[in-house]
C-alpha positions in Angstrom: 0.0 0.0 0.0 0.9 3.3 -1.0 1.7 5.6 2.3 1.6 8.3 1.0 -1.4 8.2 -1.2 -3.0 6.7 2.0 -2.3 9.5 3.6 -2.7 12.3 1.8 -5.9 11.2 -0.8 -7.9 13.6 1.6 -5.3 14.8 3.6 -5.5 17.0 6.9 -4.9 19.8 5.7 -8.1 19.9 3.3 -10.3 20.1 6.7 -11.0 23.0 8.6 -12.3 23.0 12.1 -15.6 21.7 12.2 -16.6 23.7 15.4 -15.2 27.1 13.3 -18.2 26.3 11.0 -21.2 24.4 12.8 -23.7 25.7 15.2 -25.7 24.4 17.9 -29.4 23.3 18.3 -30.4 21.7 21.6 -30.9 18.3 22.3 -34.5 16.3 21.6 -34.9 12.7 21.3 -36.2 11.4 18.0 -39.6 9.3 17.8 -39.8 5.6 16.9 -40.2 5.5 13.2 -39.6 3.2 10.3 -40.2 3.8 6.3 -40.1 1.6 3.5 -37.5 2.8 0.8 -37.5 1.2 -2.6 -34.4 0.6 -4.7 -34.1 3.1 -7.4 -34.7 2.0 -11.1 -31.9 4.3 -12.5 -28.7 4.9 -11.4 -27.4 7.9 -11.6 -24.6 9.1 -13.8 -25.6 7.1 -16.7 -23.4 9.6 -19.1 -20.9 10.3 -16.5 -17.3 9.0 -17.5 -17.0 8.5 -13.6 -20.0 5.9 -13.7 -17.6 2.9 -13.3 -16.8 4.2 -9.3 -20.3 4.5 -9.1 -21.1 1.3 -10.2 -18.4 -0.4 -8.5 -19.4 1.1 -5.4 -22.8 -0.6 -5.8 -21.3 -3.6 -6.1 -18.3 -3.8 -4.5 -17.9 -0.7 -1.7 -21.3 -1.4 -0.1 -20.7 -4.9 0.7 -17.9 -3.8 2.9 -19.5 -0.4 4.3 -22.2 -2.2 5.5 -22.0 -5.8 5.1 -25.3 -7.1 7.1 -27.5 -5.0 4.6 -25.6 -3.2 1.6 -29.4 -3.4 -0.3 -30.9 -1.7 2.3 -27.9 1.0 3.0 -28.1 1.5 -0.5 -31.9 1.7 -1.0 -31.2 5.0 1.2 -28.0 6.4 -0.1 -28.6 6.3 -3.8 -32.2 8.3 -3.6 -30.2 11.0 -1.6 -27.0 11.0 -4.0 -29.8 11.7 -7.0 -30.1 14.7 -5.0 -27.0 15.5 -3.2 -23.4 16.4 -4.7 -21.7 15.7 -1.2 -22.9 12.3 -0.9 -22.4 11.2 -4.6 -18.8 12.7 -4.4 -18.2 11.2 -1.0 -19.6 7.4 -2.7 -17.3 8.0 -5.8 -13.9 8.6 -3.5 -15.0 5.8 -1.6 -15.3 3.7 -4.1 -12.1 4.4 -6.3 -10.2 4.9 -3.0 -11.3 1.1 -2.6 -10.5 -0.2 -6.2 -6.8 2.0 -6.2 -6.1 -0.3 -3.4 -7.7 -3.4 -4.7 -6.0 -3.4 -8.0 -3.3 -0.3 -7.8 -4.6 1.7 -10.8 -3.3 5.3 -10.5 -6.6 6.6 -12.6 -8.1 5.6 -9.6 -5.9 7.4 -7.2 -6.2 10.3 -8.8 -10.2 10.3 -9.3 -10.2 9.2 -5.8 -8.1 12.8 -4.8 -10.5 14.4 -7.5 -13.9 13.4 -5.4 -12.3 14.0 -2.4 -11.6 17.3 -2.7 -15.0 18.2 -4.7 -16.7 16.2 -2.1 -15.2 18.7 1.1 -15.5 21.9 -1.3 -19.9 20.8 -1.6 -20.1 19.7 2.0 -18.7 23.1 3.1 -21.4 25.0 1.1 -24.0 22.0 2.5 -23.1 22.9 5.8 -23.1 26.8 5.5 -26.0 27.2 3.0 -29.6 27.2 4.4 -31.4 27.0 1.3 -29.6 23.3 1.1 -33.0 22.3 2.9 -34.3 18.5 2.9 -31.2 17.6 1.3 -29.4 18.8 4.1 -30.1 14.9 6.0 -27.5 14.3 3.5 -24.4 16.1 5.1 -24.0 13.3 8.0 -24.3 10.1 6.1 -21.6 12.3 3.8 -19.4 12.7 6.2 -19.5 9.3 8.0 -18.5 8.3 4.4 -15.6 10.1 4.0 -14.5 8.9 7.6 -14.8 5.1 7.4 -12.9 5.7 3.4 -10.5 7.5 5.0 -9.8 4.6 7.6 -10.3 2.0 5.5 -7.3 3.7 3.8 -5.1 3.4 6.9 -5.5 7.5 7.5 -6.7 7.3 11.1 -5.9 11.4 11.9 -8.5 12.6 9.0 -10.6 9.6 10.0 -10.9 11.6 13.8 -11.2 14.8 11.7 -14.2 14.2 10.2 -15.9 11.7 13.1 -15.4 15.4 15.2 -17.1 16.9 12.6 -20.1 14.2 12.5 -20.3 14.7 15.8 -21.1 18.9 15.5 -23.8 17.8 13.0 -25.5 15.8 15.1 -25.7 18.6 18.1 -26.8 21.2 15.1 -29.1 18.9 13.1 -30.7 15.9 15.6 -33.8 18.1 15.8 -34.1 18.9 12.2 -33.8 15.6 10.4 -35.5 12.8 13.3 -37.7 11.3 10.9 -35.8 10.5 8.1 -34.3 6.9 7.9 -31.6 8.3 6.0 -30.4 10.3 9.5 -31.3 6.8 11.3 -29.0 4.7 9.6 -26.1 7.1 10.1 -26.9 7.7 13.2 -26.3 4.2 14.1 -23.1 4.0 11.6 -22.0 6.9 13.9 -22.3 5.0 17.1 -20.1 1.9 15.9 -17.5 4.6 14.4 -17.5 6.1 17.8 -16.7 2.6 19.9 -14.2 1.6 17.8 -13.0 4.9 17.5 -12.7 5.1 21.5 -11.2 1.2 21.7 -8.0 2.6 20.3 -7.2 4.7 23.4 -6.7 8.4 21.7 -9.7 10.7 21.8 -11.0 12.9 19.2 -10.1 16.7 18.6 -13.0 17.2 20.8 -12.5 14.7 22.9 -15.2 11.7 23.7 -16.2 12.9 27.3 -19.7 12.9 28.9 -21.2 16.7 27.5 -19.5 16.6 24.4 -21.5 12.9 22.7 -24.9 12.9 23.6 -24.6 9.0 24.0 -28.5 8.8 25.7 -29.4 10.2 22.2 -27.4 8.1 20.2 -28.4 4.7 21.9 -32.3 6.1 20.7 -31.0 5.0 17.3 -30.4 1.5 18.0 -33.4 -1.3 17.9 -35.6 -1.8 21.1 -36.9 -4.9 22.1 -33.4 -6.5 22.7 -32.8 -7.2 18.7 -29.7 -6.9 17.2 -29.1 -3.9 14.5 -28.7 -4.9 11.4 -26.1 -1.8 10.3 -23.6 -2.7 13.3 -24.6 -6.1 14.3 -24.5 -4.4 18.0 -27.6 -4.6 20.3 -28.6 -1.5 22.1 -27.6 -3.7 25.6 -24.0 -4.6 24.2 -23.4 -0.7 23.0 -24.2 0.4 26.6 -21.9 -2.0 28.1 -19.3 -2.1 25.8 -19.0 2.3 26.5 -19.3 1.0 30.6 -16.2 -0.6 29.9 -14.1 1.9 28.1 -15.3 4.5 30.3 -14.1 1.6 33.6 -11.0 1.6 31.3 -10.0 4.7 30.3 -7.7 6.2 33.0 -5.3 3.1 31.9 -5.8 3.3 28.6 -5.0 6.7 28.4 -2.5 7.1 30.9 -0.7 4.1 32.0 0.9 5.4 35.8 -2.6 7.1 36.7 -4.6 3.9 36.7 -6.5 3.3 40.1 -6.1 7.0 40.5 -10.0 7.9 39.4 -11.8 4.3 41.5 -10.6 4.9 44.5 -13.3 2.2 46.1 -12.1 -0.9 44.6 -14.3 -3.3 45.9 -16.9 -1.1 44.4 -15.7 -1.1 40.8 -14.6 -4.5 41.1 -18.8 -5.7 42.3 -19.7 -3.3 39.0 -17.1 -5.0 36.7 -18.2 -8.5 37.7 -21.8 -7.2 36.9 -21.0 -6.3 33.5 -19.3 -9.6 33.4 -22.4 -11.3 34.0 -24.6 -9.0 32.0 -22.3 -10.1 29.0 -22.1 -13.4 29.2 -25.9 -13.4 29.3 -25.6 -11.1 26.2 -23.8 -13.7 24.5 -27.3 -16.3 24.1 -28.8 -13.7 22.2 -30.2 -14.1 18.9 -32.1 -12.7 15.6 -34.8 -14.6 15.8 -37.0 -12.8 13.2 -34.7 -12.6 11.2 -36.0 -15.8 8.4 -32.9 -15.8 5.8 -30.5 -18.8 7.7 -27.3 -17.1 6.6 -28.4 -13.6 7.8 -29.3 -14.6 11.2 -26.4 -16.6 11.5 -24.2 -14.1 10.2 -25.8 -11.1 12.9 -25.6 -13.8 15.6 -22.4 -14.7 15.6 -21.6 -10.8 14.5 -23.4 -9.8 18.0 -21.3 -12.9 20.0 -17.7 -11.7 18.4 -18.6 -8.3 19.9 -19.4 -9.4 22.8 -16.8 -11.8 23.8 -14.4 -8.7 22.5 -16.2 -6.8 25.2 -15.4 -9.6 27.6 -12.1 -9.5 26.8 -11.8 -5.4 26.9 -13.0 -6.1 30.3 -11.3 -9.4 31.1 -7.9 -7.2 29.9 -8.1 -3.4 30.6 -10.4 -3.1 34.0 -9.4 -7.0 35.5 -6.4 -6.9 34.5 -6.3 -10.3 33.9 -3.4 -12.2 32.2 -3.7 -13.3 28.8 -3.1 -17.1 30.6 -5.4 -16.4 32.4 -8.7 -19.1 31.9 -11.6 -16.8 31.4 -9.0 -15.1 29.1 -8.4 -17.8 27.1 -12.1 -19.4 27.1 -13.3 -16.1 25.7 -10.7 -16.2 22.9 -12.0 -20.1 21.7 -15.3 -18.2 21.9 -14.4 -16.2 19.3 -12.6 -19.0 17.2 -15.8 -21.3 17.2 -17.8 -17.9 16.5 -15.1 -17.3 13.3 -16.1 -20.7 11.9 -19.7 -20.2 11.9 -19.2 -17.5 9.1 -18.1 -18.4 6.1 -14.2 -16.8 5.5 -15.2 -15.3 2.5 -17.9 -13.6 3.8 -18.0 -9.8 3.9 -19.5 -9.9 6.9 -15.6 -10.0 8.3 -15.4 -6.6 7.0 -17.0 -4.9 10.5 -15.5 -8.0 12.4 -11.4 -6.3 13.0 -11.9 -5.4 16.8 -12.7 -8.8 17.6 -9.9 -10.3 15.1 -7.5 -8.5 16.5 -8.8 -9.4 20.1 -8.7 -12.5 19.5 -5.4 -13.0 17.7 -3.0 -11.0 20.4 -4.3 -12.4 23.4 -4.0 -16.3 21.3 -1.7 -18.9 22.5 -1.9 -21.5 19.9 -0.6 -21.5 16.2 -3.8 -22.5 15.0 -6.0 -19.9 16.6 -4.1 -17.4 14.9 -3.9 -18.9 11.8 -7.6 -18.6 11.7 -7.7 -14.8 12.5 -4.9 -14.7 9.8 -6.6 -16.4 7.0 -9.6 -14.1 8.0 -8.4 -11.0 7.7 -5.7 -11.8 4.8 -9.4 -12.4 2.7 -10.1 -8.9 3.8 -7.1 -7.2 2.4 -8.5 -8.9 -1.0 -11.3 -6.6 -0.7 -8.9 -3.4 -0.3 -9.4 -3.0 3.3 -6.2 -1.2 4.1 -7.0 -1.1 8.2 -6.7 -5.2 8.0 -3.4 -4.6 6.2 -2.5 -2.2 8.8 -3.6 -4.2 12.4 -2.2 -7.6 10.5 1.1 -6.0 10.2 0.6 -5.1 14.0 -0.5 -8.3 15.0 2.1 -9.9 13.6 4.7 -7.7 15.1 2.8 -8.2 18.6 3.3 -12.0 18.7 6.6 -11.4 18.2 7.7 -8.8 20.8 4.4 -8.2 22.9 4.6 -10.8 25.1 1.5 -10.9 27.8 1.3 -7.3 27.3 -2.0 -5.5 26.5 -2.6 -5.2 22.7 -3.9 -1.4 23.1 -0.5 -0.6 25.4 1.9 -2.3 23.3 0.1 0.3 20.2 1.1 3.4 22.4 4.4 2.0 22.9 5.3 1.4 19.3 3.3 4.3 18.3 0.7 2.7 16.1 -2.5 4.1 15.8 -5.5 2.0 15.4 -9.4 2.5 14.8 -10.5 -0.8 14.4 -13.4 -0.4 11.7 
């Protein structure tokens, strides 16, 4: 992979500071509501010389933006990028950013630079343009967009960049836009960005501290009734313990000799952790019951266990402080094996599946655990997935000099930065 294309195919420097340019509405929870969105009948760009991104998108980026329901996603997105510059620009640099990778082409380098830059220069006039009405439900799924292309390209500093910047729309716009699906589904695209985002121990420009993410709104997103989402393959119970955890976490994550500073009770945080530990391990039994296509529901089953037992282990790990001998350890990690085997290794499903790969393959003990999380994720970097490129390259270089160490500390100390999406 190029490193400096990576890097710089929407580089830093392109974004201004989202807080110079967004305002501020106040809070209000969104109603219940669900619409039915048909697929369009004609693409757009039909006479565009750029129609190959967009097609390949369709068929290719999609499947790995959201791999539980790319018709669906797309049964949204397309309708709005009829409609919207940002998104269709942000869809096109996904998607070339994805093939450059795939197949190393440099016209798709440099439409991916193209779009990218076109993209920022219409989102910009989205954001400060009030006559952009309706359309304006498009600026968040745009941005998300850009994000997840820009750390599926290995570029985790823009990625932060323009996850801040999702974040101001949601505080300007969650009033405005509460019934559109559109707004729903990135809304939940948001909150799995966010936790993968906060599993790699570094915050965002604006830091993810209680007051800043409105995470009682955000969980509104996610499905009631203890189902499993079908965007993040997250239930709204394994989202709200899986932020309990960082948040028990965090003073070790982000600074190693202040741990045990912030609990000083530690009986009490130890009767709260083996609560969630309990609360997970129920969470694991869960399943998509209405769901009637067999590989679907076994696919968002064993999607909703591999987050969970990678909860487990964030909690086993970074609030226990268990050794990676340790049994529960190491009973969670053939949890996550047996779950692996369920899916299919092809499946694109593994695409949203790299926290608990790489969860699973630093705190394995045996060759053929981690030849399993290898095989996996090598099928990834097929797809041009240039995080699985990234965290394999880690990985590898964690079995070899990480030792019992924490995966997450052994990243601060060889300074590799990791959102694990």
């Amino acid at each position: 992979m190029s490193d400096t294309f990576e890097r710089n195919f929407v580089s830093s420097s392109m974004i201004d500071d989202p807080s110079d340019w967004l305002f501020h509405f106040p809070a209000e929870s969104p109603p219940r509501h669900s619409l039915s969105i048909s697929f369009p009948s004609s693409p757009p760009l039909r006479s565009d010389p750029r129609r190959i991104y967009f097609q390949h998108f369709v068929a290719h980026t999609a499947i790995v933006y959201w791999p539980l329901q790319p018709d669906m996603a797309l049964s949204l997105i397309l309708p709005a990028a009829d409609l919207s510059p940002c998104i269709m620009g942000a869809m096109i640099a996904a998607s070339s950013s994805q093939l450059f990778r795939m197949v190393r082409n440099p016209e798709s380098r440099s439409a991916a630079i193209t779009a990218t830059v076109e993209c920022l220069g219409n989102l910009r006039e989205a954001i400060t343009t009030p006559r952009f009405g309706d359309v304006g439900v498009t600026i968040l799924p745009t941005t998300l967009m850009l994000a997840t292309t820009c750390v599926c390209a290995g570029d985790t500093t823009t990625f932060r960049k323009h996850l801040n910047g999702a974040l101001h729309v949601v505080q300007r716009d969650k009033s405005k836009y509460s019934l559109d699906p559109l707004w729903w589904m990135s809304l939940k695209w948001l909150v799995h960005l966010l936790l993968m985002n906060r599993l790699s121990g570094l915050p965002l420009p604006s830091r993810q501290t209680k007051g800043f993410i409105d995470w009682d709104y955000l969980l509104t997103c996610m499905p009631d009734l203890g189902r499993i989402d079908l965007t993040s393959g997250f239930s709204r119970e394994l989202v709200a313990a899986l932020n309990m955890v960082c948040e028990l976490s965090e003073p070790s994550c982000m600074n190693v000799n202040a741990s045990g500073q912030l609990y000083g009770n530690e009986l009490a945080s130890s009767v709260y952790s083996h609560e969630l530990e309990l609360r997970l391990i129920e969470l694991r039994k869960k399943s998509a019951s209405t769901v009637t296509d067999v590989v679907l529901r076994t696919e968002l089953e064993n999607s909703h266990r591999l987050f969970t037992d990678a909860t487990l282990l964030c909690l086993y790990r970074r609030v226990d402080e268990l050794p990676k001998d340790n049994p529960k350890v190491q009973t969670t990690v053939d949890s996550i094996i047996t779950s692996l085997q369920k899916i299919d290794k092809q499946s694109p499903v593994h695409a949203q599946l790299l926290w608990p790969l790489l969860a699973a393959g630093c705190d394995s003990t045996t060759h053929a655990e981690r030849t399993i999380v290898v095989e996996t994720m090598e099928s990834m970097t097929a797809r041009g997935l240039g995080s699985y490129e990234n965290v394999l390259e880690f990985m590898r270089d964690y079995w070899k000099n990480g030792g019992d160490m924490r995966w997450d500390l052994f990243a601060k100390q060889t300074g590799k930065d990791l959102v694990l999406f």
